[in-house]
C-alpha positions as CSV (number, residue, x, y, z in Angstrom):
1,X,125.7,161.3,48.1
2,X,123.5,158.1,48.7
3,X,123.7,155.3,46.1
4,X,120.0,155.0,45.8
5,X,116.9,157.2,45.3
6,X,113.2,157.2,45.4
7,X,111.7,158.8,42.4
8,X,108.4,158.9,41.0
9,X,107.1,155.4,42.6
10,X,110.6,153.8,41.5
11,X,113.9,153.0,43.1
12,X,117.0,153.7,41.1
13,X,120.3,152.4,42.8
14,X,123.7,153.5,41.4
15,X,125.9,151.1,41.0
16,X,129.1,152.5,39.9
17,X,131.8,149.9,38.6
18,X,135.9,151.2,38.6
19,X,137.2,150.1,35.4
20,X,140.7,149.3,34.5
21,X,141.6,152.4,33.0
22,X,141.3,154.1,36.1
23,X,137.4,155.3,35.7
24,X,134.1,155.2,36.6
25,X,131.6,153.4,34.2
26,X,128.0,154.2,34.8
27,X,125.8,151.4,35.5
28,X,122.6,151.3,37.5
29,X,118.9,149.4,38.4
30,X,115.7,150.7,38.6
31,X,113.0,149.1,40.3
32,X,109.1,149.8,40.2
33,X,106.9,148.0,42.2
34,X,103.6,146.5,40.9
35,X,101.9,144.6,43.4
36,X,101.8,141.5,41.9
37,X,105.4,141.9,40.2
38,X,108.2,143.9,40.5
39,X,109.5,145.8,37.0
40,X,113.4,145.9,36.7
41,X,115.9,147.2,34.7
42,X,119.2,147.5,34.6
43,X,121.2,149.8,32.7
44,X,124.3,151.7,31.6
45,X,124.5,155.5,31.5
46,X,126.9,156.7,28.7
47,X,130.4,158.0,29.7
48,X,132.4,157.5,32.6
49,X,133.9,159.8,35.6
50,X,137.0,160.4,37.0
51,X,135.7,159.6,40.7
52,X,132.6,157.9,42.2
53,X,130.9,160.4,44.0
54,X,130.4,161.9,39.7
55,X,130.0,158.4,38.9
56,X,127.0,158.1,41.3
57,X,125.1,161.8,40.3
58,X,125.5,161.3,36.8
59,X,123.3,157.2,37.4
60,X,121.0,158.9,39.3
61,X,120.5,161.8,36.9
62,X,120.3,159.2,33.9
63,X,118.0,157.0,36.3
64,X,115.5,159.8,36.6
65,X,115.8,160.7,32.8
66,X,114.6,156.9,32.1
67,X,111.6,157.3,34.4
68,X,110.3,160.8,33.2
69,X,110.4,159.2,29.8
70,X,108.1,156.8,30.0
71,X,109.8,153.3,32.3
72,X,106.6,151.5,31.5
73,X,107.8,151.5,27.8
74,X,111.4,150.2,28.2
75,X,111.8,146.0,27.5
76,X,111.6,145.6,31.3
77,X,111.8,142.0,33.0
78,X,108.9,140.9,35.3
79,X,109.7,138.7,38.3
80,X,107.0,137.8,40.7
81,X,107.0,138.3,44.2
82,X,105.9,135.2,46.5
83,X,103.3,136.2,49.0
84,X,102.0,139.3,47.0
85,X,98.5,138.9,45.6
C-alpha cells in the first residue's frame, strides 16, 4: 500500500509512527496546493493498529474523510512558495 495518495486536488501522506507499546499511532499531512501558497496540515487519526500496512489504510481513509469535509475550513498553515506568482 503506498504511503501517499492524490485525492481531490490534495496530497495526504501517511506517516505512521511505532509507539512503545508495540503499536501503530496514526499520524499524517495533507497538502493542497494554491498557487501562491501551499495549505498544510498535519494530523492525528484516532486509534492505533497492530501493524503498519493497517496503520497506513486507516491515515489515508481519515485523510480523505478530512478533505470531503470541507479542508478549506480546518485552521491550516500557509507557507509561501518562492518563485510561484
Amino acid at each position: 500500500m503506498p504511503d501517499r495518495i492524490e485525492y481531490r486536488g490534495c496530497a495526504i501522506k501517511a506517516s505512521p509512527m511505532f509507539t512503545a507499546d508495540g503499536e501503530w499511532a496514526h499520524e499524517g499531512h495533507i497538502e493542497r496546493d494554491l498557487r501562491r501558497a501551499v495549505d498544510d496540515h498535519r494530523f492525528c487519526a484516532p486509534g492505533k493498529s497492530a501493524n503498519r500496512d493497517e496503520a497506513v489504510k486507516a491515515i489515508l481513509a481519515y485523510g480523505k474523510r478530512i478533505v470531503d469535509e470541507g479542508f478549506s475550513s480546518l485552521n491550516a498553515h500557509k507557507r509561501d512558495i518562492p518563485g510561484r506568482n
